[in-house]
C-alpha positions as CSV (number, residue, x, y, z in Angstrom):
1,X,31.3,-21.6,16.5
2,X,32.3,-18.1,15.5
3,X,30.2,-15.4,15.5
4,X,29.4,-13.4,12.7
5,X,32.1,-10.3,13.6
6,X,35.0,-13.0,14.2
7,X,34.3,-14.0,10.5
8,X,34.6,-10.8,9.4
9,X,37.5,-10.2,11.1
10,X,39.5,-13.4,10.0
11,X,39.1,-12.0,6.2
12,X,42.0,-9.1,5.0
13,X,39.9,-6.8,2.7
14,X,41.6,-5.4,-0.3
15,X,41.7,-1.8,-0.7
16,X,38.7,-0.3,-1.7
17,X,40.3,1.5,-4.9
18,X,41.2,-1.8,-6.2
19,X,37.3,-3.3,-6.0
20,X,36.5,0.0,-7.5
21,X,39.6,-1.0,-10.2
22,X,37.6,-4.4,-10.8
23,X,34.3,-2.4,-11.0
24,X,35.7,-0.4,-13.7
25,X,35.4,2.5,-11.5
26,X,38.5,5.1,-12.1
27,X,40.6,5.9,-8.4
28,X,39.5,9.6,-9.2
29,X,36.1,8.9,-9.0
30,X,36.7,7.8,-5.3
31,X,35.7,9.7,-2.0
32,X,37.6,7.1,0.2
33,X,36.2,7.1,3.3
34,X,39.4,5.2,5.3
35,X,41.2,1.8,3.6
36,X,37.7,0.1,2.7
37,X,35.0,2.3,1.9
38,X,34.4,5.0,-0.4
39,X,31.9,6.9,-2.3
40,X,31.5,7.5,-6.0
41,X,31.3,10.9,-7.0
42,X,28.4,12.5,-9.8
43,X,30.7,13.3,-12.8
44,X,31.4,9.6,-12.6
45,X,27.7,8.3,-12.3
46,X,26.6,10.8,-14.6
47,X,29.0,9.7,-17.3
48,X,27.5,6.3,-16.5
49,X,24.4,6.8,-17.8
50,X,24.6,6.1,-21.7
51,X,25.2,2.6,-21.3
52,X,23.3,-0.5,-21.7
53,X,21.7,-1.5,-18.4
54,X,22.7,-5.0,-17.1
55,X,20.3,-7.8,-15.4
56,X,18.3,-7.0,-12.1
57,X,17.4,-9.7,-9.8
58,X,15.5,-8.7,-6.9
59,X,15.9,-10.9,-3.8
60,X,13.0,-11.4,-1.2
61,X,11.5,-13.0,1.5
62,X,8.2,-15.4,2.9
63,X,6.9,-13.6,5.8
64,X,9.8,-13.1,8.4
65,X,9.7,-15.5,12.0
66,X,12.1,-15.7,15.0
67,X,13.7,-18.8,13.2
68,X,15.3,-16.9,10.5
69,X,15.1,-16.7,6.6
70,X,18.3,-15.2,5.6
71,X,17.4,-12.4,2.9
72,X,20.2,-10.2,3.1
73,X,23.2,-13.6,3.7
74,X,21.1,-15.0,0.0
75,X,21.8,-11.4,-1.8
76,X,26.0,-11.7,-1.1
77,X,26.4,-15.3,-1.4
78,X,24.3,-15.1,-4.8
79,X,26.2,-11.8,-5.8
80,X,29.6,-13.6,-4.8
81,X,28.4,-17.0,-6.7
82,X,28.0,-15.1,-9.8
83,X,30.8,-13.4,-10.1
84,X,32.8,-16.8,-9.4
85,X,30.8,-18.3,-12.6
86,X,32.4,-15.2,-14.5
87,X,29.5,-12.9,-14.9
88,X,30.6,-9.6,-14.0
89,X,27.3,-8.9,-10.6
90,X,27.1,-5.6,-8.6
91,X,25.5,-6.4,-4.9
92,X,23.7,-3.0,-4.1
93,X,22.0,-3.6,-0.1
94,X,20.2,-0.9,2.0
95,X,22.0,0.7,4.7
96,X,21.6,-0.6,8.4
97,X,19.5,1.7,10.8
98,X,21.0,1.9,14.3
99,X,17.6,0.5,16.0
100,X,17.9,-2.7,15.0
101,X,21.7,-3.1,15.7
102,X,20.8,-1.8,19.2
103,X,17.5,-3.4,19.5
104,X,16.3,-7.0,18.8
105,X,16.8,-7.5,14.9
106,X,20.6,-6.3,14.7
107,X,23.1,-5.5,11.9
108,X,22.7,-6.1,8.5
109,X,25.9,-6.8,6.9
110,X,24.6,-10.3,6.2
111,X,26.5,-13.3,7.8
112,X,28.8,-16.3,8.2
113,X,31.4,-16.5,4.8
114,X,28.2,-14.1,3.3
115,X,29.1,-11.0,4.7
116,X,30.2,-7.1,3.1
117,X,32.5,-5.8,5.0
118,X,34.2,-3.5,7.1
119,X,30.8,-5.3,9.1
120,X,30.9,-3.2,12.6
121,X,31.6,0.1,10.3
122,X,28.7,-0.6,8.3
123,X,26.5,-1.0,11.2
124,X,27.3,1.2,13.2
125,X,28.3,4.9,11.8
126,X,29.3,3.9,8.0
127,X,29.9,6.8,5.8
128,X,27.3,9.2,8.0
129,X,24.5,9.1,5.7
130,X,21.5,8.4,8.5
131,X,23.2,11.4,10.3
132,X,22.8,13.6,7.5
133,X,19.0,12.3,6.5
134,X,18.9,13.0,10.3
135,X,20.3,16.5,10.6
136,X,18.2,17.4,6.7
137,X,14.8,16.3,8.1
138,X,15.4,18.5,11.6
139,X,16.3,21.5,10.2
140,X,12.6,21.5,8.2
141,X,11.1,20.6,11.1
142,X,13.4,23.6,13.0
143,X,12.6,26.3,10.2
144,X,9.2,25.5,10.5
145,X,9.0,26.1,14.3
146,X,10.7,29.5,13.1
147,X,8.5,30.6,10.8
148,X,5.6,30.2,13.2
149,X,7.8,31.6,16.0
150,X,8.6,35.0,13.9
151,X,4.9,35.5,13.0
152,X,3.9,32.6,10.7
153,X,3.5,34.8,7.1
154,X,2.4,31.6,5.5
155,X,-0.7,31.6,7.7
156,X,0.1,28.0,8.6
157,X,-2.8,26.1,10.8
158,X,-0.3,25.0,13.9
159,X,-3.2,22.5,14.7
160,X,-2.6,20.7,11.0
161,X,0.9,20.7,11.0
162,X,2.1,17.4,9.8
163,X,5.9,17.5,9.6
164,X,7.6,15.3,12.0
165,X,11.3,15.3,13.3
166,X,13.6,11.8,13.3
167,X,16.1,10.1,15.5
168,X,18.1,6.9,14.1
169,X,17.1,5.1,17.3
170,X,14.3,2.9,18.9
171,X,13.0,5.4,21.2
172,X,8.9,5.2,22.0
173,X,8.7,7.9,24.3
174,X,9.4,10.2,21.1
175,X,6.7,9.0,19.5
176,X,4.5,12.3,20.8
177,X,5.9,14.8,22.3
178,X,4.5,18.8,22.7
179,X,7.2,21.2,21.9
180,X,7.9,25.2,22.0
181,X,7.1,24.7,26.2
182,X,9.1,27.6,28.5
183,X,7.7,31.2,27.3
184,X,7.2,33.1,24.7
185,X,10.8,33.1,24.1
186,X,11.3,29.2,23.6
187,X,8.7,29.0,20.4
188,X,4.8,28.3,19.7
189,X,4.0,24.9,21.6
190,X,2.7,23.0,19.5
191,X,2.0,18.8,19.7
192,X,4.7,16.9,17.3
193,X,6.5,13.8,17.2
194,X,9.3,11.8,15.9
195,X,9.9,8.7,13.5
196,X,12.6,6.7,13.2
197,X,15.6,8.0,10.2
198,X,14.6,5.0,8.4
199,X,10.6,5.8,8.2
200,X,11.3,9.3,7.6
201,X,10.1,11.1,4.3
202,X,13.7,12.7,3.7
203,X,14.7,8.9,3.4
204,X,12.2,8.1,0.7
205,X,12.9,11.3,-1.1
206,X,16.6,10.4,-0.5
207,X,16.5,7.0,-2.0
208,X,14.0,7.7,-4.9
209,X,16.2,10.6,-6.2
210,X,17.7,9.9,-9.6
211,X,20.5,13.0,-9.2
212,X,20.5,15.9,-7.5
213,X,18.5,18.1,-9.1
214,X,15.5,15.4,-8.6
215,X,16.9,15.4,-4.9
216,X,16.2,19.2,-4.7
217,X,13.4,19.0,-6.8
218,X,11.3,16.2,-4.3
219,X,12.8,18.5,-1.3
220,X,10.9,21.1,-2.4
221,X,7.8,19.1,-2.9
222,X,7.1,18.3,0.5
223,X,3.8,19.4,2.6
224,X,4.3,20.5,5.9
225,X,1.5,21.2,6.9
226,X,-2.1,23.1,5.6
227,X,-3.5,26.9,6.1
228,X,-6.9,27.9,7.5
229,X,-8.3,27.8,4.1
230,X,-6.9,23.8,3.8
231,X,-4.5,25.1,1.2
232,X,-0.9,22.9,1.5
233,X,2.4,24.3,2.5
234,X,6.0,23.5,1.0
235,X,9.2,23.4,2.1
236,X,10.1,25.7,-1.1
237,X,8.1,28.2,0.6
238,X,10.0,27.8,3.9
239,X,13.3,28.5,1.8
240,X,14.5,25.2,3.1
241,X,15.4,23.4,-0.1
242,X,18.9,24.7,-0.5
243,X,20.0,24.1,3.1
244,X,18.8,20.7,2.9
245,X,20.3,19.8,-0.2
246,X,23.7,21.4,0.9
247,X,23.5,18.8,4.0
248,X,22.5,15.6,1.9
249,X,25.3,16.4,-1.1
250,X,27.7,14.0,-0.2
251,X,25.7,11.6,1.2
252,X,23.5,11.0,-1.9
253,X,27.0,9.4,-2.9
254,X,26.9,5.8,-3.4
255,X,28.8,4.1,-1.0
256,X,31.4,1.5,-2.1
257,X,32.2,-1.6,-0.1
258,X,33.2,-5.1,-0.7
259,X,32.1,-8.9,0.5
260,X,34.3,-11.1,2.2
261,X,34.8,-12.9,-1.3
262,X,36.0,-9.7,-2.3
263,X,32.4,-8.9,-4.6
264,X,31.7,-5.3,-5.3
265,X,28.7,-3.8,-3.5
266,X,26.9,-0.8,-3.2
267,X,25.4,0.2,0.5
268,X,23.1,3.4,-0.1
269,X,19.6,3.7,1.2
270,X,17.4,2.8,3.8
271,X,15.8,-0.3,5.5
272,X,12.5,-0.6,7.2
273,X,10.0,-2.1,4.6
274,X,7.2,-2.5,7.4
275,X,6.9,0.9,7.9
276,X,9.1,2.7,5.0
277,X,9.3,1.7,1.0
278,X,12.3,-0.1,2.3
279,X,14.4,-0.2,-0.7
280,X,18.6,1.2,-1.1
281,X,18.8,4.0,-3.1
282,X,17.6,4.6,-7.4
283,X,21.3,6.3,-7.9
284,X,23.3,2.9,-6.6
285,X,20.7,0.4,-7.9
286,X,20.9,2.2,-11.8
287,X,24.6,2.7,-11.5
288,X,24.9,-0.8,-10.6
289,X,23.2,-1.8,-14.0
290,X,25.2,0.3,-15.7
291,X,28.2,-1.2,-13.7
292,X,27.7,-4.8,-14.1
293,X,25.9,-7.8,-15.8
294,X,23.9,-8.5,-13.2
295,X,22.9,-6.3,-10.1
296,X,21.6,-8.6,-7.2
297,X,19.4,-6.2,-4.7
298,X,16.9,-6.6,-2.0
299,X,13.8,-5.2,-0.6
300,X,12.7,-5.5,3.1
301,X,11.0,-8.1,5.1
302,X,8.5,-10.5,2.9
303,X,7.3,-9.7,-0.4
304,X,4.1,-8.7,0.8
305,X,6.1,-5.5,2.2
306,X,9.2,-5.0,0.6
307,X,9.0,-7.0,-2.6
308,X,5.3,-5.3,-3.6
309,X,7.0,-1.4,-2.7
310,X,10.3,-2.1,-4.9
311,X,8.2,-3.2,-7.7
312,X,4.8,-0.7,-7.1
313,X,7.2,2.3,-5.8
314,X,10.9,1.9,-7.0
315,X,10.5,-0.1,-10.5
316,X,7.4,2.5,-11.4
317,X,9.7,6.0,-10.7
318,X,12.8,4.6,-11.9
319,X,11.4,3.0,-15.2
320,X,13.4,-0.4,-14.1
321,X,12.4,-3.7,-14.9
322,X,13.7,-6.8,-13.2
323,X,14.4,-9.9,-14.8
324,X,14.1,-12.4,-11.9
325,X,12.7,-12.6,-8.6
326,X,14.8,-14.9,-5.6
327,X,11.9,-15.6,-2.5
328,X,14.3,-16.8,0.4
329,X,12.8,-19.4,2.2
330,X,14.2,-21.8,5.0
331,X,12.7,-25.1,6.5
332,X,12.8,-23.8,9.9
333,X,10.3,-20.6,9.3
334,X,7.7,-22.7,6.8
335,X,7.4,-25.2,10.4
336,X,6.7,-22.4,12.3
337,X,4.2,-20.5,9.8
338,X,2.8,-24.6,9.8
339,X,2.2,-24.0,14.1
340,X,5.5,-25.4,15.5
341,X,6.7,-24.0,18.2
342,X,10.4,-22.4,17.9
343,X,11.9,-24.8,20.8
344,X,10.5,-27.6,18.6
345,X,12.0,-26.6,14.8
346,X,14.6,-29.2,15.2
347,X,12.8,-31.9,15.0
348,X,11.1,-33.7,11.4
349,X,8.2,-32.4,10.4
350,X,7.5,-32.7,7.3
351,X,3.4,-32.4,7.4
352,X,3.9,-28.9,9.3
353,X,6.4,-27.7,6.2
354,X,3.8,-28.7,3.6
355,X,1.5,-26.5,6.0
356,X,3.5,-23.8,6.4
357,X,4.7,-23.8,2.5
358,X,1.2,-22.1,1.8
359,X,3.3,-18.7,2.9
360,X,5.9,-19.2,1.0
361,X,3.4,-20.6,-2.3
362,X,1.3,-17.0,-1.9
363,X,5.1,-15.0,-2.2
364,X,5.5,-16.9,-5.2
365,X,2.4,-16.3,-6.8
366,X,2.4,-12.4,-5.8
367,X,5.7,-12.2,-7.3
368,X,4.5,-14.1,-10.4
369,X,1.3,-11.4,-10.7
370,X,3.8,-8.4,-11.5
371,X,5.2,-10.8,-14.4
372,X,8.3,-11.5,-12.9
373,X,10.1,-15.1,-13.2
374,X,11.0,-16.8,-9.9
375,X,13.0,-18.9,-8.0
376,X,13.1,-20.1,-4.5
377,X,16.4,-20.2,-2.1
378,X,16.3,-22.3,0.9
379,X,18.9,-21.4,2.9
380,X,19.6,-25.0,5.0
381,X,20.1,-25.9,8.5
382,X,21.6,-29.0,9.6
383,X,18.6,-30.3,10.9
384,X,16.9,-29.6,7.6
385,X,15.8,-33.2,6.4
386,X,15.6,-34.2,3.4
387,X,11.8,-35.2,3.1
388,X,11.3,-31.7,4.6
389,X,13.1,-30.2,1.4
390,X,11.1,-32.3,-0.4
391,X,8.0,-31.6,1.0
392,X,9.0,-27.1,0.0
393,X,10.0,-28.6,-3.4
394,X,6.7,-30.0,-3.9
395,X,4.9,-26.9,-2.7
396,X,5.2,-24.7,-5.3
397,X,5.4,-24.8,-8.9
398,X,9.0,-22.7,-9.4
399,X,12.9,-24.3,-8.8
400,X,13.5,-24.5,-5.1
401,X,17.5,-24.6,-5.1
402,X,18.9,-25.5,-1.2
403,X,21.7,-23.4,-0.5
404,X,24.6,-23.4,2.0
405,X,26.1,-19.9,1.4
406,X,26.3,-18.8,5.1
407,X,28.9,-21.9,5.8
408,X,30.6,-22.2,2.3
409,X,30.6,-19.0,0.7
410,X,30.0,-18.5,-2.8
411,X,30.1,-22.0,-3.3
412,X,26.9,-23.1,-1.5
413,X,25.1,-20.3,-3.9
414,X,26.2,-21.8,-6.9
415,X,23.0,-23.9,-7.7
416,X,21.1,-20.7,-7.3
417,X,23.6,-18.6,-9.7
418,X,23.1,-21.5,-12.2
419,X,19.1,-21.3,-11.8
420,X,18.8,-17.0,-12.0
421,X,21.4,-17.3,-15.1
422,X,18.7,-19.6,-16.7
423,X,16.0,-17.1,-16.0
424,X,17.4,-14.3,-17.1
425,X,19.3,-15.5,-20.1
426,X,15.9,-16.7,-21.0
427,X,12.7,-15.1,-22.4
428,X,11.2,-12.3,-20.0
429,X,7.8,-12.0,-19.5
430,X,6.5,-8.3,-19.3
431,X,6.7,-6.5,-16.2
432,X,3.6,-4.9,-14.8
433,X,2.9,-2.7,-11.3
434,X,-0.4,-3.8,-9.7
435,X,-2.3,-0.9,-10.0
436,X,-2.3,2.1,-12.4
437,X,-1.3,5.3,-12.0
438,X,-4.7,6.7,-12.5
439,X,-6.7,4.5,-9.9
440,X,-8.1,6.3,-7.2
441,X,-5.9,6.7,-4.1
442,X,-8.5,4.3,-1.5
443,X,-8.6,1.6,-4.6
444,X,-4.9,1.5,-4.6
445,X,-4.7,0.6,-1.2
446,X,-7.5,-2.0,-1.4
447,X,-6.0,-3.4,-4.6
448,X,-2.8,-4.1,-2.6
449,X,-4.6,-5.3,0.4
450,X,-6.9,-7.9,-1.7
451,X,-4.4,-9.2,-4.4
452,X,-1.3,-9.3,-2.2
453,X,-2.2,-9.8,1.5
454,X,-5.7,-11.8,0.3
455,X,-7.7,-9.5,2.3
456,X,-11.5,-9.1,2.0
457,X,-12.0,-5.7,2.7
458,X,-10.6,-2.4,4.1
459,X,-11.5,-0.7,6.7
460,X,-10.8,3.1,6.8
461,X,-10.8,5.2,9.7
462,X,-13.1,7.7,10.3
463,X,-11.6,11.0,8.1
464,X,-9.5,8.9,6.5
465,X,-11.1,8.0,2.7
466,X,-11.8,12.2,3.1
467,X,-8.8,12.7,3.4
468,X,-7.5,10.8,0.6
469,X,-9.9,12.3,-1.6
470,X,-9.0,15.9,-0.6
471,X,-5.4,14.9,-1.9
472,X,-6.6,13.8,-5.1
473,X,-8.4,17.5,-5.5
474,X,-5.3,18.8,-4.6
475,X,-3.5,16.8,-7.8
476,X,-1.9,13.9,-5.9
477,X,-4.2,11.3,-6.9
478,X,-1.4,9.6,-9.1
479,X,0.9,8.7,-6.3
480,X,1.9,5.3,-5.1
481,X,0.7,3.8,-2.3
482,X,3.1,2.8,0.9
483,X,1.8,0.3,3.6
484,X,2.9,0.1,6.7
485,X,1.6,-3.2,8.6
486,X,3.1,-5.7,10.7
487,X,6.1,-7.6,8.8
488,X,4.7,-10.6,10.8
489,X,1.5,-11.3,9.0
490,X,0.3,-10.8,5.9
491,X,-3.2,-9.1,7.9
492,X,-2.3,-6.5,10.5
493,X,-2.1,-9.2,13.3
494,X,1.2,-10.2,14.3
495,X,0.0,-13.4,15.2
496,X,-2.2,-15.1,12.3
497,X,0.9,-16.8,10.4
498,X,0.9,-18.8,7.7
499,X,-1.4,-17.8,4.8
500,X,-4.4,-15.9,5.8
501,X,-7.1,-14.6,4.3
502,X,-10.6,-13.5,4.1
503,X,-9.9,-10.8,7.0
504,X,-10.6,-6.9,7.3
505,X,-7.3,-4.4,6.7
506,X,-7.7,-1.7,9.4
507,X,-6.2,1.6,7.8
508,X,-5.9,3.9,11.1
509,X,-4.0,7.0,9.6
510,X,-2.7,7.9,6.1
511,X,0.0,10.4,5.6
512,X,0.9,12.1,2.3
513,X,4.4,12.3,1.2
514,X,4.9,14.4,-1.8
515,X,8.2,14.5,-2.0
516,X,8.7,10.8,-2.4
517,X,5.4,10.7,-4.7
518,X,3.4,8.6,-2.3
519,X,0.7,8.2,0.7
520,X,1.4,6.2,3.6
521,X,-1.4,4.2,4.8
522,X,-0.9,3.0,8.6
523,X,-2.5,-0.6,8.9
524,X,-3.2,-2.3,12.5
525,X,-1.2,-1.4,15.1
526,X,1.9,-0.1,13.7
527,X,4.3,2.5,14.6
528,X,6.6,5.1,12.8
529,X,9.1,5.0,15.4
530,X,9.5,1.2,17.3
531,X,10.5,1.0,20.6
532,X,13.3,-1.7,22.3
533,X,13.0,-4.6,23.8
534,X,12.8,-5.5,27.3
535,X,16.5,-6.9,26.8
536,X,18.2,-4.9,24.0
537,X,21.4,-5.7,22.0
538,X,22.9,-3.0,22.9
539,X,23.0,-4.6,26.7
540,X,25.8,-7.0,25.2
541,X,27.6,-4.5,22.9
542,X,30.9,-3.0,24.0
543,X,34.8,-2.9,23.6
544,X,37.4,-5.5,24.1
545,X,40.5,-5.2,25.7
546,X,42.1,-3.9,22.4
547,X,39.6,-1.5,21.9
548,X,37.4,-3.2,19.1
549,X,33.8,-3.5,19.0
550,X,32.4,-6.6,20.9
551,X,29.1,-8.0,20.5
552,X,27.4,-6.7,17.4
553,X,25.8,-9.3,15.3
């Protein structure tokens, strides 16, 4: 069978000025970035912004397994099925982060005959915007070392310092680190650490931003750290704004790339819903609507993590609405979530799907709280029976449409285009975050925990509902809520699949970023920077005898 890359490879893309052509984006508009990418420049996107805004369908997930569910392959072959049934759809997909392609999870360019392309560009370097999140969130954490190096004027506390640098790579020995070591000349040591790109607040603030005024504006915003007297330090008072806009300019570009069905899509923003808001960028997602009919898009791992941040986090700052919701599903992960083990998933079982379905029934009903219609995907597998689809079918009370796009294209999405037309042709209930703005920051956090994850309490950390009150005094008390727990669980335990409930929600840490308009709670045992496997995939990555990339999938 061909792997993912040699199907990418058998396709000839067309030049990226005429997608853009078929877009209705002008060639002057274009920063091309080699024969098949490009990015769109401002005067364009701001002369975007008086039209009407087309249809957004978000596409997520049940809770993710080693067997597969196939979120980002559903959001092409559904972007490329509508287009084929004449409605003019904009794909707009988060960027990939380096640690998965060279640790366990891998690309995500999507795959088989639903795939954007160039797909080892993508991964691997694409238009450098990770680099210049990167280089942004180091020179904060570099001026701040300055500061405190040239006499510290702010009167900054270097025991409450809570900036953090960022690498784009798996790396767990970064995760704590002491720095300013060697003499008086190399700096004020000081204990620090580093998060993945991905989980970084430059990310957030970069995906969030609207233009770039609200890019400098959020820049500024961020906390760095406190004073003696608890007070909170800015970056605007480190005079670090301007340099950090100047390095994220271009990148805040959309980037323009195309499927192998030749689709439109936009690829801006970062991943990481576990331990990030996990949602591509406000700029590509509102110039898509203004772009197209339809914009499909996606949020990270299940619903529970992705899906509840793009509609609590992204829909709430952006004022955007969707009109559908897709929950990808596939036989094989509702066995597994039912207690089959993975060497057994080809076999019939059709009581351990109906077992398992009560994961993907509670996505559906969490999706249905925020008053969005919905529709389950189920990607197939040959060894998908067909009492076992009827067994998902029967499990909850929304279409389930089977789909084939990985092996056909656009044409094994086509029940699914038919089924979101139908939705959002139709009458559209209201749309409605979980939780007000006004609710107190702790209450947030349990609201999500209850009504999403079915918790029956949180438990804070010792310092940590004080410290959530002492931002509220300090005016932040109407910022979202971000929360980063396993992606393998709706508790913090990896291994209670399924549909749990009635457990306790361990929030170990919180962390406020102001700049992006929200506080991270940490849940269980999660970490801000993951580490690799005891086999990575960058073990079997390399070149070929004509110099192309080999192994990435």
């Amino acid at each position: 069978m061909p792997s993912d890359l040699d199907i990418a490879r058998s396709v000839r893309l067309r030049p990226i000025a005429a997608i853009a052509a078929a877009a209705g984006i002008p060639a002057d508009a274009l920063l091309p970035y080699g024969r098949a990418k490009a990015k769109i420049d401002f005067d364009f996107i701001s002369a975007c912004e008086p039209r009407p805004d087309g249809a957004l369908v978000l596409v997520t997930g049940i809770t993710p397994t080693p067997a597969g569910e196939g979120k980002t392959t559903t959001v092409i072959g559904l972007g490329d099925a509508l287009n084929a049934a004449g409605r003019r759809t904009m794909i707009c997909l988060r960027e990939p982060s380096l640690g998965p392609c060279f640790g366990m999870k891998g690309g995500a360019t999507g795959g088989g005959w639903a795939q954007v392309a160039p797909m080892e560009e993508i991964n691997l370097h694409f238009t450098g915007d990770f680099h210049a999140i990167t280089s942004a969130n180091n020179l904060l954490a570099a001026l701040l070392d300055n500061h405190l190096h040239w006499g510290n004027r702010l009167g900054l506390d270097p025991r409450r310092l809570t900036w953090r640098r960022c690498l784009d790579m798996n790396d767990r020995a970064l995760r704590h680190a002491v720095t300013g070591l060697g003499g008086v000349a190399e700096g004020v040591p000081r204990e620090a650490g580093f998060d993945i790109t991905a989980a970084s607040e430059i990310m957030a603030v970069f995906c969030l931003a609207r233009d770039l005024d609200d890019l400098a504006a959020r820049l500024g915003r961020i906390v760095v750290g406190t004073r003696g007297d608890g007070s909170l330090v800015r970056a605007a008072e480190l005079d670090a704004v301007g340099a950090m806009a100047a390095l994220l300019r271009e990148a805040l570009m959309p980037n323009l790339v195309q499927t192998l069905a030749h689709s439109p899509a936009l690829v801006h923003g970062g991943p990481f819903a576990n331990i990030a808001h996990g949602c591509n960028s406000v700029m590509a997602t509102r110039l898509g609507l203004k772009l197209a009919d339809v914009v499909v898009t996606e949020a990270g791992f299940g619903a529970d993590l992705g899906g509840e941040k793009f509609l609590d986090i992204k829909c709430r700052m952006a004022g955007l609405a969707p009109a559908a919701a897709v929950v990808v599903a596939t036989v094989r992960a509702l066995k597994m979530h039912g207690g089959v083990a993975r060497g057994d998933l080809g076999r019939e079982d059709v009581a351990a799907v109906a077992r398992g379905a009560g994961n993907l029934r509670r996505h559906v009903e969490n999706m249905q709280a925020f008053g969005v219609p919905v529709v389950v995907a189920l990607n197939g597998f040959t060894s998908d029976t067909a009492a076992e689809v009827g067994a998902v079918q029967a499990a909850v009370d929304v279409p389930v449409v089977p789909c084939t796009h990985w092996a056909d294209g656009p044409a094994g999405a086509a029940d699914l285009a038919r089924e979101v037309l139908r939705l959002i042709d139709g009458p559209r209930p209201a749309f409605r975050p979980l939780y007000p703005d006004a609710l107190p920051l702790a209450q947030k956090i349990e609201t999500v925990a209850r009504r999403i994850y079915r918790a029956e309490a949180v438990a804070f950390a010792p310092g940590v509902a004080r410290r959530l009150a002492g931002w509220e005094q300090a005016g932040f008390g109407e910022a979202a809520v971000c929360i980063a727990k396993t992606q393998y669980s709706f508790s913090a335990d990896p291994t209670r699949l399924g549909a749990p409930e009635g457990f306790v929600l361990p929030v170990n840490e919180v962390r406020l970023s102001a700049g992006a308009g929200f506080v991270v709670a940490l849940a269980g045992d999660i970490r801000t920077m993951p580490g690799l496997p005891r086999i990575p995939a960058a073990a079997g990555i390399g070149l070929d005898a004509a110099g192309r990339i080999d192994g990435l999938f």
